[in-house]
N, C-alpha and C positions, 0 to 999 in steps of 0.2 A: 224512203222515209224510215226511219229507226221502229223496230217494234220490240216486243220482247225476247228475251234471250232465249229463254226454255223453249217457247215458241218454235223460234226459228233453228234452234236442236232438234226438236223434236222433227220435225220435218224434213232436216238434214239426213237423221236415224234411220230413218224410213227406206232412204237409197241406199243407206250405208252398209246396212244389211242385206239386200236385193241383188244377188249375183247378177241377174239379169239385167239389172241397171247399173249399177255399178263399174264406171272406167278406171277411175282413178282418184283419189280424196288426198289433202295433203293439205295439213292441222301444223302452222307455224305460230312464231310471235308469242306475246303474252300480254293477259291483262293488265291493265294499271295497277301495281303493285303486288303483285303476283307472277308468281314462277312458276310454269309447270314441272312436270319430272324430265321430260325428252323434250328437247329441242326443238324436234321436227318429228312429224308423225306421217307415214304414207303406209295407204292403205289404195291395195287392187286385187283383182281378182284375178288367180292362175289355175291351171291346170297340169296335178302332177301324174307320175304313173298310179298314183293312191285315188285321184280324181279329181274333182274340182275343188280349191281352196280360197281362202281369205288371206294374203299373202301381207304379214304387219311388217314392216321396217319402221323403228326405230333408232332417232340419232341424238349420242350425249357429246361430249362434248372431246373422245377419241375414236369411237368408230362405230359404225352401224351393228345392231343385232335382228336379224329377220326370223320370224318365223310364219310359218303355215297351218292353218286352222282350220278345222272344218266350220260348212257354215250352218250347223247347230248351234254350234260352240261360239260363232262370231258374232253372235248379239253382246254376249258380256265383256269383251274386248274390244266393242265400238263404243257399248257407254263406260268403259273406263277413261278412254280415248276424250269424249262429251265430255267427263267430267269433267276433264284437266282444264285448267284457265290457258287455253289457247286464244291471241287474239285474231285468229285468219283461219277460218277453213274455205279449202277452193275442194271441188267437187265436179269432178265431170261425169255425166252419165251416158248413154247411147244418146240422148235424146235433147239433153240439155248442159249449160255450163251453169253452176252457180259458186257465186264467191259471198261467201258470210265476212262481216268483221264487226269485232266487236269494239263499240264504240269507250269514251272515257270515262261514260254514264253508265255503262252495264250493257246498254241494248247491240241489238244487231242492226247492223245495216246490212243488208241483202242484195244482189244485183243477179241477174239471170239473164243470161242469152243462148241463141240456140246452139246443138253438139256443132262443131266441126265437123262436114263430108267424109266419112271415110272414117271417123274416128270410135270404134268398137272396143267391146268385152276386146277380152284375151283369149275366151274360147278354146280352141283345142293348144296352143303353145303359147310360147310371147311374143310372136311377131305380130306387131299390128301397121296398118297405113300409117305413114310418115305427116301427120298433120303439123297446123300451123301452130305456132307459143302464143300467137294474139290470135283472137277468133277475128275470121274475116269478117263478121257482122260486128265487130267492138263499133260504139259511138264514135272511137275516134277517130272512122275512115268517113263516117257522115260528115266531119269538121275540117278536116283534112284534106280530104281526097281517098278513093277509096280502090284507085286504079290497079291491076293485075301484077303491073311493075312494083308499084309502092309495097305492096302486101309481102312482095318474095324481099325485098329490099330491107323491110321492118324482119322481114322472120328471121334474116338471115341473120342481121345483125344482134338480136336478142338470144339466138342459138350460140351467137359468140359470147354474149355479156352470159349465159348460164355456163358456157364451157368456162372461163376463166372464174368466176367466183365459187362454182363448184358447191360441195354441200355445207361446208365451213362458214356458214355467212352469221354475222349477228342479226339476232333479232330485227334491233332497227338498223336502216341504212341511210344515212344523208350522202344523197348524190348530187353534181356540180356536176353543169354540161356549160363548158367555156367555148364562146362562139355558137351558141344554140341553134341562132337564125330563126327559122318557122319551127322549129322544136320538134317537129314531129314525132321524130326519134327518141326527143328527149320524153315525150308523154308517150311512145310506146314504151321505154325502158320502165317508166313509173309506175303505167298498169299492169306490166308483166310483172314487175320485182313485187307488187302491193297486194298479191294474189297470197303470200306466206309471210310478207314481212312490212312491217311499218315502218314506211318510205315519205322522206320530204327531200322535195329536187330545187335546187336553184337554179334557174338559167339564166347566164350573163353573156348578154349582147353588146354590141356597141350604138346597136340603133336605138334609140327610142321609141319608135314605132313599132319594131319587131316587141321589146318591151311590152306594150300596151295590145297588142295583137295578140299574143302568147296570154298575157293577163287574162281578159276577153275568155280566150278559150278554156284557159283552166277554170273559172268560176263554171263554166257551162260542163266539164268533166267530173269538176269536184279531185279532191285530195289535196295531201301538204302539198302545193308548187308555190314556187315566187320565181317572179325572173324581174332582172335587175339590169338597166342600162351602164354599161361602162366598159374600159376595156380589157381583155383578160388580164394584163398582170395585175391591174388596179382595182377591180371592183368588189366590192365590197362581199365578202361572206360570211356567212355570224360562225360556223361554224367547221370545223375542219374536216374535210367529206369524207366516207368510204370509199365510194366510185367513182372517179372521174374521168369526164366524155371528152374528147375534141373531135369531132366530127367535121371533116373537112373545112378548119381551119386553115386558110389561106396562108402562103409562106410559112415564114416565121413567127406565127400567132402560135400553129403548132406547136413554137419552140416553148412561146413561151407558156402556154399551157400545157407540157409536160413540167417546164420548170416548177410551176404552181405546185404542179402534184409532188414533185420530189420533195420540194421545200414542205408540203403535208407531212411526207411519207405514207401518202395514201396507201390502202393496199391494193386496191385496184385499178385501173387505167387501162382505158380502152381507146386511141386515137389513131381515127384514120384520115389522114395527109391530104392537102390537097395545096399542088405547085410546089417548086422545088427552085426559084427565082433566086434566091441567095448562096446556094453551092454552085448554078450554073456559071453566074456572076462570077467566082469565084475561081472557076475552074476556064474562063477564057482568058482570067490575065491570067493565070499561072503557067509552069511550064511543067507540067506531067511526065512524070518517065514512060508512058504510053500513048502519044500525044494521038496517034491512030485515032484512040477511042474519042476524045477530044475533038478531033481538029474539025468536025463537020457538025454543024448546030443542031439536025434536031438527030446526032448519034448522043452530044453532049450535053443536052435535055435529058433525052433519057435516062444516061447514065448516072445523069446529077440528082433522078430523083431514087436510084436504087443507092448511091452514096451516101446521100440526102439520111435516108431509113435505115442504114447501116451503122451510119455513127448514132442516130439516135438510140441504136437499138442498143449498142454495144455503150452508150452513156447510161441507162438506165442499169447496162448489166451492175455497170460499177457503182454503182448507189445504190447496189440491192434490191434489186428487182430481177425476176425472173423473166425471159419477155419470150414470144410468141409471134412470129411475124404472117401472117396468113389471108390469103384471099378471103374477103368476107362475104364476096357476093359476085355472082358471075361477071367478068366484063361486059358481057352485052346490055346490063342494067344501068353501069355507070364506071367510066372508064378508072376513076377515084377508087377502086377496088381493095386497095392493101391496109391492113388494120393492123396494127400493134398494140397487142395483149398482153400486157403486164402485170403479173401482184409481188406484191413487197415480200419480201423472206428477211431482208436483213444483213444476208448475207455479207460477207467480208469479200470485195471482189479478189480472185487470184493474179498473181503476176503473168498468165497465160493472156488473162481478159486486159492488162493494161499494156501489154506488150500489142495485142493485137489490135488496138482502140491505135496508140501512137503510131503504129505500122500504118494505118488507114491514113492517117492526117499528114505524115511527113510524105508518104509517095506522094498523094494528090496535091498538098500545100496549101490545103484548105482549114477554116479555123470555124466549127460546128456553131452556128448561132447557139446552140443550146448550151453549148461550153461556155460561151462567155454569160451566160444567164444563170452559169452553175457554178462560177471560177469560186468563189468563197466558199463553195460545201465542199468541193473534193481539188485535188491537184495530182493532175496526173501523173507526174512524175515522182510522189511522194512516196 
């Protein structure tokens, strides 16, 4: 329930200053109509050869400036921090997590759950346990499912969405998760990014049902979501997203929700694959300069889905994107493992990168669904 703001500062204040409680705090976003000075504000506790400190990082809008303060000194430094019109403090302490946000009215909405196992001060250096980015008690594993698997599965994948969007992110973020399914990921993506930044997610399914099911669970989470029945290249979205998901989008759904995204020029995109039915296709009637790797079905599965990722990767390269190809999660969790990580730079592809795209498609004599879903933005050969 919303209370007041000073309020729920002032109670914030309290751990903000408390070395001993104190893990980590991190002051994003902004008020309705209002700017703060920094970006991003984190605040934790270290210990130098001088002793123990109030460690402020500060981010504008080219590069961080930190300093270290003693904690006499770090009262006046947390309420300047207070004062700023931030609209998101998240706050861990030894003991507990809280997430402040301030509403369109002025007030806080507050939410609390307990620390993360293992998750301490800094104490004598800055190594600390390796915890999780969702706390394993979040509501959303009561909704969900809350299984041992599910938890490494979500971490993992959120430790990819923070490596790729990095500290550069706007304020607000409109994310679009095409093929959502049970969404699960797409509502752990919302409550992790909604911790610094004011977040509204679309998810576009093809079911109706999933629609209506996903619905259901967001009103019982709360935050911006809508998901929306139809199918990726078609369905409707009021707006053009930051982030977008495909999460084991079957065949070429992938294809065509990386197309979506190019035609955005999102700047981020995160999709990981699932089946490779259209290169394989593709690659039994052809006749391959290496028919070896080909000639036995499930050698030429396999091969078709690291082909498959290949050209996807190397099409993104050429519409300017950056891409990142990486394991996101052990195989023993889900054989669907490989994720491509992309953000947009713009860049001009070089003739190294289109040389090596055309070298791919002319040995195998395959023609990338995703090309022909891209043929009016770029031409290879141009």
């Amino acid at each position: 329930m919303p209370e007041p703001l000073d309020q729920a500062l002032d109670r914030l204040r309290s751990l903000l200053v408390d070395p001993s409680a104190l893990v980590r705090a991190v002051a994003a976003g902004r008020r309705r109509g209002r700017t703060p000075a920094w970006k991003r504000a984190v605040l934790r506790p270290v210990t130098i050869k001088a002793g123990p400190r109030l460690q402020v990082e500060l981010f504008d809008e080219h590069r961080p400036t930190a300093r270290n303060v003693t904690w006499p000194d770090a009262a006046a430094e947390v309420d300047a921090l207070l004062a700023e019109p931030y609209g998101n403090w998240h706050v861990e302490t030894a003991a507990e997590t809280i997430q402040l946000r301030v509403t369109k009215k002025g007030d806080a909405v507050v939410h609390r759950s307990p620390a993360v196992d293992g998750r301490t001060g800094d104490g004598g250096g800055h190594d600390r346990t390796k915890s999780h980015l969702l706390d394993p008690d979040d509501p959303l594993y009561d909704l969900v499912g809350g299984t041992a698997a599910k938890r490494r599965q979500v971490d993992a994948f959120l430790r990819a969405l923070a490596a790729v969007l990095g500290d550069d992110v706007p304020d607000r973020l409109a994310v679009v998760d095409l093929g959502c399914g049970n969404a699960y990921l797409s509502f752990a993506a919302h409550r992790y990014l909604s911790r610094a930044h004011e977040v509204s997610l679309t998810g576009v399914d093809v079911r109706p049902d999933q629609r209506d099911r996903n619905t259901e669970l967001a009103a019982r989470l709360g935050g911006d979501l809508r998901f929306v029945a139809g199918t990726i290249a078609d369905a409707r979205v009021d707006e053009a997203p930051d982030v977008v998901l495909a999460l084991h989008a079957c065949d070429t759904a992938t294809d065509e929700a990386l197309a979506r995204a190019v035609r955005w020029r999102a700047p981020y995109v995160l999709a990981a694959p699932c089946c490779h039915h259209d290169i394989a296709a593709q690659l039994r009637a052809a006749t391959p300069a290496f028919p070896g790797l080909t000639r036995h079905g499930i050698l030429r599965e396999r091969f078709a889905d690291v082909l498959t990722d290949a050209l996807r990767a190397a099409l993104l390269r050429l519409h300017g994107y950056r891409v990142d190809v990486v394991e996101f999660v052990d195989s023993a969790h889900t054989p669907r493992n490989l994720l491509l990580r992309a953000r947009y730079t713009g860049a001009t592809p070089t003739e190294a990168q289109r040389a090596e795209y055309r070298m791919l498609v002319d040995t195998w004599g395959v023609t990338p669904r995703l090309a022909v879903l891209l043929v009016d933005t770029w031409i290879p050969d141009a």
